[in-house]
C-alpha positions as CSV (number, residue, x, y, z in Angstrom):
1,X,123.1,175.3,47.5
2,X,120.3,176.5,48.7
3,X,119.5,177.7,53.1
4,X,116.6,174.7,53.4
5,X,114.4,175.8,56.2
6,X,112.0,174.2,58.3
7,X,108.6,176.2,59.0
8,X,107.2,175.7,62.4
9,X,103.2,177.2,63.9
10,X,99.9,175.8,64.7
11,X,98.4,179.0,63.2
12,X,98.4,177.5,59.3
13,X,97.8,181.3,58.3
14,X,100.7,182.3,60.0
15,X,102.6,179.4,58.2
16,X,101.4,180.1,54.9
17,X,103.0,183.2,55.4
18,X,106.1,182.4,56.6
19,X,106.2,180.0,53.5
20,X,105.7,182.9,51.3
21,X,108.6,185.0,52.9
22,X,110.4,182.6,52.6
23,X,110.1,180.8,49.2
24,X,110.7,184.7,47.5
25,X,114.0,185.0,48.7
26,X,116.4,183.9,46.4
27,X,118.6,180.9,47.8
28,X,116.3,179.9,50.1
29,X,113.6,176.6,50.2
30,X,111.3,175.3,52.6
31,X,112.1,171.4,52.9
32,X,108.9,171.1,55.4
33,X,106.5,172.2,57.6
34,X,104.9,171.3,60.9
35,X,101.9,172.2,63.3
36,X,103.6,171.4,66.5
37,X,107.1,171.0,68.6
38,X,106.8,166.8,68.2
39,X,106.4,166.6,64.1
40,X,108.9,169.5,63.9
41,X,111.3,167.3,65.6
42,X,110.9,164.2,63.7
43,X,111.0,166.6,60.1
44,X,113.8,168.3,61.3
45,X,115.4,164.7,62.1
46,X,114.2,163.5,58.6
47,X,115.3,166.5,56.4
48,X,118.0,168.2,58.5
49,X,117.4,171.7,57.9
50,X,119.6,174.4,57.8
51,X,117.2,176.6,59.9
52,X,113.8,175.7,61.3
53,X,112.0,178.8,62.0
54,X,109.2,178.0,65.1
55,X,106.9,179.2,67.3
56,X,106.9,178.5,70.8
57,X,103.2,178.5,72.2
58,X,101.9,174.9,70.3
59,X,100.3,172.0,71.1
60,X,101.6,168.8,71.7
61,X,104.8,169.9,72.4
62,X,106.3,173.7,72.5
63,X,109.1,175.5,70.4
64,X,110.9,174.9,73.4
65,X,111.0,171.5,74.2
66,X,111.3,170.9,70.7
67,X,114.3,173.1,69.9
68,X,116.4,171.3,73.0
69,X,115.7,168.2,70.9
70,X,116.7,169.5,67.5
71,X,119.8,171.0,68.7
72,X,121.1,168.1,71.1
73,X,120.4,166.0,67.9
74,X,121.4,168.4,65.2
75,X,124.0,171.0,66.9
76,X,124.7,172.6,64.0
77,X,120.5,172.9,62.5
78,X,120.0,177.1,63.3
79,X,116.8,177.8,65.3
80,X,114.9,181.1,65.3
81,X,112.1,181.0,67.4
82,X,109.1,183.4,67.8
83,X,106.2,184.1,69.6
84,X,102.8,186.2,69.7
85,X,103.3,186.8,73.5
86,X,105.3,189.8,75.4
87,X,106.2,187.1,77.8
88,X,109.8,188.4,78.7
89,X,110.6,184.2,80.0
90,X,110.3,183.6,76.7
91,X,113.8,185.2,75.3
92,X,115.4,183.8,78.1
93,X,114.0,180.2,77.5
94,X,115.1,180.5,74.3
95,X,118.8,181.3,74.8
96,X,118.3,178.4,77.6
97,X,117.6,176.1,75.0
98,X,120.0,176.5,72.4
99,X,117.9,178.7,70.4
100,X,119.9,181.1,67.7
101,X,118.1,183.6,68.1
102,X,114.4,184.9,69.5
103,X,111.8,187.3,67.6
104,X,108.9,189.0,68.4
105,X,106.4,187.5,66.2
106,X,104.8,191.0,64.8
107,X,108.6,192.2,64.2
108,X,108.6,189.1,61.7
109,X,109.5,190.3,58.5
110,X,110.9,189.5,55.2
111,X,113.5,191.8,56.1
112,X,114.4,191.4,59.6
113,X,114.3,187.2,58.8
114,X,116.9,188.3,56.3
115,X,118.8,190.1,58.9
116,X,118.5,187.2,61.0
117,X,119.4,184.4,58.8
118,X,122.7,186.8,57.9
119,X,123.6,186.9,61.8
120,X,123.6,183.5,62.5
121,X,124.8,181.9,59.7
């Protein structure tokens, strides 16, 4: 069975990509994708993802508020969240939140999402 993930970022280049990465690794599908924290919510409550991969700066509502919703509602959905910003709060709001794990979002690769997704599974 396939990881099913859940893509995440207002930046729809950015999410394009991210679909790319992921969709050419074998055993791995993207179930959805959203624009902001409040439709990846209500996806990741639709689809139940395995791993919803999100930005944090978005409008509406932020990776963060939206990942203490996924995972009080889905404690075992994975959440890796990113961001464009060197704002140090950001790691730690992350681990605050319940988040998986935290990535620069230049440092997101096919490769180091691989590493990732290995680590927390």
């Amino acid at each position: 069975m396939p990881l099913r993930f859940l893509l995440v970022d207002d930046h729809t280049p950015s999410r394009l990509a991210l679909r790319e990465v992921v969709a050419a690794h074998p055993g791995w599908q993207v179930i959805g994708d959203a624009e902001d924290g409040a439709t990846a919510v209500s996806l990741a409550a639709t689809h139940n993802p395995d791993i919803v991969l999100m930005d944090i700066a978005m409008p509406r509502m932020n990776g963060l508020q939206a990942t203490r919703q996924i995972k009080t509602a889905a404690p075992e959905t994975r959440v890796i969240l990113f961001s464009a910003y060197a704002n140090r709060g950001f790691r730690s709001g992350s681990a605050q939140v319940g988040a998986d794990y935290f990535i620069q979002k230049e440092e997101l690769t096919a490769q180091s999402l691989d590493e990732i997704v290995t680590r927390i599974m």
